[in-house]
C-alpha positions in Angstrom: 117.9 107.0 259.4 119.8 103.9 259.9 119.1 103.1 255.7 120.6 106.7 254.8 123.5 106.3 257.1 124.3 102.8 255.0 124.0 104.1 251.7 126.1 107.1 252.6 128.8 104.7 254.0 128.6 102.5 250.7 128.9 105.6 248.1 132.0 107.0 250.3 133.3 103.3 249.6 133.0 103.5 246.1 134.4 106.9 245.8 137.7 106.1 246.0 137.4 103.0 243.1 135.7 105.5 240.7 137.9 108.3 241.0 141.0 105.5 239.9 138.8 104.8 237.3 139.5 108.6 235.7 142.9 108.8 236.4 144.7 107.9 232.7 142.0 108.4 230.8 143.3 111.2 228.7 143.9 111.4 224.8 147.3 113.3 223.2 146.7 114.9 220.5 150.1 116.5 218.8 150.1 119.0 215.7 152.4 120.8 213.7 153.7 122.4 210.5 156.6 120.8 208.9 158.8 124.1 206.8 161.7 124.3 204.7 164.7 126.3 204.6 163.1 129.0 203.1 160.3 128.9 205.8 157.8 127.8 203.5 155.6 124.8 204.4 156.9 121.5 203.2 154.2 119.1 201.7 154.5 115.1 202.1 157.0 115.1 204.6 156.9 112.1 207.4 156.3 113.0 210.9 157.0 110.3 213.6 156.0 110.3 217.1 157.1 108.0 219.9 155.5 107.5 223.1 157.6 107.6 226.3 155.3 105.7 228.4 154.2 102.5 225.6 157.5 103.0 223.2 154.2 103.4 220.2 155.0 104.8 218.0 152.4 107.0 215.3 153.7 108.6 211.3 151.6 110.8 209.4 152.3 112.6 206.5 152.0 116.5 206.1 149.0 118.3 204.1 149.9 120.8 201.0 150.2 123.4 204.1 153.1 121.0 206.2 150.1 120.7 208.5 150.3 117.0 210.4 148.1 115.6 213.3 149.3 112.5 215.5 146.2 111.3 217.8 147.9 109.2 220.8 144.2 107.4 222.3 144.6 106.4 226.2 
């Protein structure tokens, strides 16, 4: 029993270090559709995105449907 008692004592250790581990480890992932006046979608337009946290900052351009994607990895 004493071995069982020791590895129990040694994963409760470690439980703490692995759970820090996770914290953070997210990806953003921001979308949109860019439209005109008119309410129709405007194509080629520049989309920029800053992060708060880093001060990074991501462009893309809009599809033919003002669609954009910005993918901010951890």
């Amino acid at each position: 029993m004493k071995p069982l008692a020791s590895l129990l004592l040694l994963l409760l250790a470690l439980a703490p270090v692995v759970a820090r581990a996770q914290v953070g480890s997210t990806t953003d992932i921001l979308t949109g559709t860019v439209t005109g006046p008119d309410s129709q979608p405007l194509p080629d337009a520049t989309v920029e995105a800053v992060s708060v946290e880093t001060g990074i900052s991501r462009t893309h351009t809009t599809n033919d449907k003002g669609r954009w994607t910005i993918v901010f990895p951890d």
